[in-house]
FILOTOR-656044 format. One record per atom (N, C-alpha, C): residue number from 0; residue in one letter; chain; atom name; x, y, z. Coordinates in steps of 0.2 Angstrom, whole numbers, plus 5000, padded with zeros to 4 digits. Layout:
N
NUM A A CA X Y Z;
...
This chain:
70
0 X A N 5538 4695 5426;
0 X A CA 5537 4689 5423;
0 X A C 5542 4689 5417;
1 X A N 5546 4682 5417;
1 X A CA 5550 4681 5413;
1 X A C 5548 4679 5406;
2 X A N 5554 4682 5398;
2 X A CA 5551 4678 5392;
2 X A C 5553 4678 5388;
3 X A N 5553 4673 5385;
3 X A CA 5560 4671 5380;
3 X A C 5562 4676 5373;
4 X A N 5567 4679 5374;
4 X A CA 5569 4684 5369;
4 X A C 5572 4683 5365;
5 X A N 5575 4683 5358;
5 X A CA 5581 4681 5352;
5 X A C 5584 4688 5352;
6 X A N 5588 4689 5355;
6 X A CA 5595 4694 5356;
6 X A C 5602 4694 5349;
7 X A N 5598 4697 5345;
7 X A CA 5604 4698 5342;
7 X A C 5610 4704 5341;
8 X A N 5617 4701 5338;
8 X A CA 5623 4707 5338;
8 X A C 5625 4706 5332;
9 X A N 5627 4711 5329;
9 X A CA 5630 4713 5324;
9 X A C 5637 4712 5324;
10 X A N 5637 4707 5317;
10 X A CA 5646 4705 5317;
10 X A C 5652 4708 5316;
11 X A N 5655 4706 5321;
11 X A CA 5661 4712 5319;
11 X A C 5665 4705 5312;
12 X A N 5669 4709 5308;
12 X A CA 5670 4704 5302;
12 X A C 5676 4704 5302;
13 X A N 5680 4702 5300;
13 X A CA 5690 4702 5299;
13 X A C 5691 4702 5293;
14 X A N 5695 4706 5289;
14 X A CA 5699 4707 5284;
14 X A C 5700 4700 5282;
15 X A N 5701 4698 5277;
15 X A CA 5702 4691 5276;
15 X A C 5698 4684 5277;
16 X A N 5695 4687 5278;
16 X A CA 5690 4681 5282;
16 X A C 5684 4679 5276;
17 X A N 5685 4672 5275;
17 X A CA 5681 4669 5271;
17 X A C 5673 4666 5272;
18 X A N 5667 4670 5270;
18 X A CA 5663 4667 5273;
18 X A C 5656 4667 5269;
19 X A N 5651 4663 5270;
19 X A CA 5645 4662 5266;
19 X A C 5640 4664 5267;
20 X A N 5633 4668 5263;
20 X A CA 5629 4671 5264;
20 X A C 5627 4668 5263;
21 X A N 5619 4667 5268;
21 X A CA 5614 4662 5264;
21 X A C 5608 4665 5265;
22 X A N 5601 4663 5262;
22 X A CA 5595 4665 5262;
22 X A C 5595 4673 5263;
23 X A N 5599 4676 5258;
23 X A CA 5600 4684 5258;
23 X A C 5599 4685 5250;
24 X A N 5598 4691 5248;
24 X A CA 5599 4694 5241;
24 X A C 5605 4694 5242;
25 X A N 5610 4695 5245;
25 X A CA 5617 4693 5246;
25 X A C 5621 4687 5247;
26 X A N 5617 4682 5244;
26 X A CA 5618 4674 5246;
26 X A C 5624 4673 5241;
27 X A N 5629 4669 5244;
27 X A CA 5636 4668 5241;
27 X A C 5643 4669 5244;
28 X A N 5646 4664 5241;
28 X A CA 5655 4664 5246;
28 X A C 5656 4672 5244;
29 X A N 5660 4675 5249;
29 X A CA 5663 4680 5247;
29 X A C 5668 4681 5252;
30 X A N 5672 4685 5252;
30 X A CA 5681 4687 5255;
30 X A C 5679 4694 5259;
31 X A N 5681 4696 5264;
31 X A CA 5679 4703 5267;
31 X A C 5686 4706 5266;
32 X A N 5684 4711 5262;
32 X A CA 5693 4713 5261;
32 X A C 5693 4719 5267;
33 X A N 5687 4726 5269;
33 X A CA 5688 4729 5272;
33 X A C 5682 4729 5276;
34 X A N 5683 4733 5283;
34 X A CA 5678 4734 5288;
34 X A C 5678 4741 5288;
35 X A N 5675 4746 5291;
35 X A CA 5674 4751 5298;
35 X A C 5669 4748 5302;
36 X A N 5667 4753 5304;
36 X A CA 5664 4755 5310;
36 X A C 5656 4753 5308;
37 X A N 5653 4756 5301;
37 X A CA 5650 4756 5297;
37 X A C 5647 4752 5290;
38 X A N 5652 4753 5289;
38 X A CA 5653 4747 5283;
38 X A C 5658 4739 5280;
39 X A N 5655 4736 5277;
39 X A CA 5660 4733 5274;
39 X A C 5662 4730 5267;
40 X A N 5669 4728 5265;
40 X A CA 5667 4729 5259;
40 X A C 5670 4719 5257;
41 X A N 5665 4717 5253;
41 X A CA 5666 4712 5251;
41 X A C 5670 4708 5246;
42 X A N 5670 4704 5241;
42 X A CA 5674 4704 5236;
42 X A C 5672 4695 5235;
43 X A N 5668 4695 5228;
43 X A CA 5667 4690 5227;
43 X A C 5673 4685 5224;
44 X A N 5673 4678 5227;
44 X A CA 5679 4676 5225;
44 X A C 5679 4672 5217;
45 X A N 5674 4672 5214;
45 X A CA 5673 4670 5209;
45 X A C 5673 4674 5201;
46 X A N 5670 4680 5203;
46 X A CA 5670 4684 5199;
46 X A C 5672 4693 5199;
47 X A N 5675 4692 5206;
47 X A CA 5680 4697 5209;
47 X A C 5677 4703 5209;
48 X A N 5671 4705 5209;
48 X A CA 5668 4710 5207;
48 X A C 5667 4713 5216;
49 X A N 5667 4718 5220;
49 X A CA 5669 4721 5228;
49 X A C 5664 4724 5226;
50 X A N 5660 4725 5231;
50 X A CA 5654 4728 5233;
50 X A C 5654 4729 5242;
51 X A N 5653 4739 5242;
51 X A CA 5654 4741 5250;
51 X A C 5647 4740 5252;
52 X A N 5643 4740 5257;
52 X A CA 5638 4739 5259;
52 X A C 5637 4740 5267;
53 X A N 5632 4742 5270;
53 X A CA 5630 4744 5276;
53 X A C 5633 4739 5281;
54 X A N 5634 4738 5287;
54 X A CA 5634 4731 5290;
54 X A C 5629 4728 5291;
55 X A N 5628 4722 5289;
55 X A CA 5621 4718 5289;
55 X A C 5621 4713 5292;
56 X A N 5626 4709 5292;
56 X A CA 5627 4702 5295;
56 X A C 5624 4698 5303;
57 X A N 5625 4694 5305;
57 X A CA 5622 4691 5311;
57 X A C 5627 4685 5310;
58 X A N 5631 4685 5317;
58 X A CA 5632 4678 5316;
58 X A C 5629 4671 5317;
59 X A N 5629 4667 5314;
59 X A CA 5624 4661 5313;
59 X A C 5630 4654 5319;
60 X A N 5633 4652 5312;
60 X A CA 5639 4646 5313;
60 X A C 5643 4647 5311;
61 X A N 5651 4643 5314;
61 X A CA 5655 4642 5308;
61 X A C 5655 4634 5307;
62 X A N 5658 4632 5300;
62 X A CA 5659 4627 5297;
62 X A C 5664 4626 5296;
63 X A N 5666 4616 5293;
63 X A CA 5670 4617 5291;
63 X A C 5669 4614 5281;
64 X A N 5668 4619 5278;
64 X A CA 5667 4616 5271;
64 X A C 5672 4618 5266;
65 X A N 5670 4617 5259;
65 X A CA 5672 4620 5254;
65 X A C 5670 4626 5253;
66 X A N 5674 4630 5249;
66 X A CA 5674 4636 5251;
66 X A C 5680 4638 5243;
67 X A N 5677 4644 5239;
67 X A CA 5671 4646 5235;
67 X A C 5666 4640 5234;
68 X A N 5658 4637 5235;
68 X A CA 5656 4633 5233;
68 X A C 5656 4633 5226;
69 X A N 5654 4628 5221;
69 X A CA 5654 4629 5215;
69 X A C 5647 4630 5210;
């Protein structure tokens, strides 16, 4: 019997890459400065503060917005 599953993968992230967190304790524009295998490290572009962290992400959408929002 067949039945409907939500299949998720975990993001691979790109150096450089501008992107928004939403409905996260990590909600906010941020810049990915570096990746492994394991982690990634962030970099707020407002207040420049980088924070490494597990990988956690899921890709959702991309957009075309404004970006740092204000």
């Amino acid at each position: 019997m067949k039945t409907t599953v939500t299949v998720f993968e975990q993001y691979q992230f790109t150096p450089g890459q501008k992107i928004r967190i939403e409905k996260s304790k990590r909600a906010g524009d941020w810049e990915v400065i570096d990746v492994t295998d394991r982690k990634v490290t962030l970099k707020c572009p407002v207040s420049g503060k980088e924070f490494t962290w597990d990988a956690f992400c899921y890709h959702v959408t991309d957009e075309e917005c404004e970006w740092p929002q204000k």
